[in-house]
KOLPANU-446913 format. One record per residue (C-alpha): x, y, z; residue in one letter. Coordinates in steps of 0.2 Angstrom, whole numbers, plus 2048, in hexadecimal, padded with zeros to 3 digits. Layout:
REM KOLPANU-446913
XYZA...
REM end
This chain:
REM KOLPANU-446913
2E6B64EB5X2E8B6AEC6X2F5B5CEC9X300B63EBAX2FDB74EC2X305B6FED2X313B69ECBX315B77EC3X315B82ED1X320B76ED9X32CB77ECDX333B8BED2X339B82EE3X342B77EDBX354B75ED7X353B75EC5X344B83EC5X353B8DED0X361B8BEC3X355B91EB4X350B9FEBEX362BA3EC2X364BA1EAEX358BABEA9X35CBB9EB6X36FBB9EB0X367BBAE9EX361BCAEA1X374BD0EA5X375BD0E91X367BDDE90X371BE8E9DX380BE7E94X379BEEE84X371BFDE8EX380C00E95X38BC02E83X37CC0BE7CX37CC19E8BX38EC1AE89X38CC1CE78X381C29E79X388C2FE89X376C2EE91X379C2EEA4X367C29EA8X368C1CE9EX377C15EA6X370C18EB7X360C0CEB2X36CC02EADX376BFEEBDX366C00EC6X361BF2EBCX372BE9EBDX371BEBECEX360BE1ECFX368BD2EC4X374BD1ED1X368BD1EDFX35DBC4ED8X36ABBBED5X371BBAEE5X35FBB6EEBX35FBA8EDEX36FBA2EE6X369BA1EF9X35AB99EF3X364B8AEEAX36FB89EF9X35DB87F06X359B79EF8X368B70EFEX373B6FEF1X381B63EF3X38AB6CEDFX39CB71EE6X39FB82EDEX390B88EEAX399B83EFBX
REM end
């Protein structure tokens, strides 16, 4: 048990562990979008301001997601 535990810790550090957090984190951009057209709709400012605070924090995980794949050493192209 402890063995499949370690793997599984093991496994956020990993390249694939990296691209499904990017995933999920990019998935959450979906979320954002519908807060946004909902505020607009309802011309709620503070709810448009949670959700560029909250866009902004996609983006920012993302980017760490990003510099974390790159310290991996990925050899993928598009990531220089």
């Amino acid at each position: 048990m402890s063995k499949a535990l370690s793997k599984a810790k093991g496994f956020k550090k990993s390249k694939s562990g990296t691209y499904l957090s990017m995933a999920t984190t990019a998935f959450g951009a979906f979320g954002v979008a519908k807060q946004v057209k909902k505020a607009r709709l309802e011309h709620d400012t503070l709810r448009l301001i949670d959700a560029a605070v909250s866009a902004a924090a996609i983006v920012t995980g993302l980017a760490l997601l990003v510099r974390e794949l790159k310290r991996l050493g990925d050899d993928d192209v598009l990531l220089g």
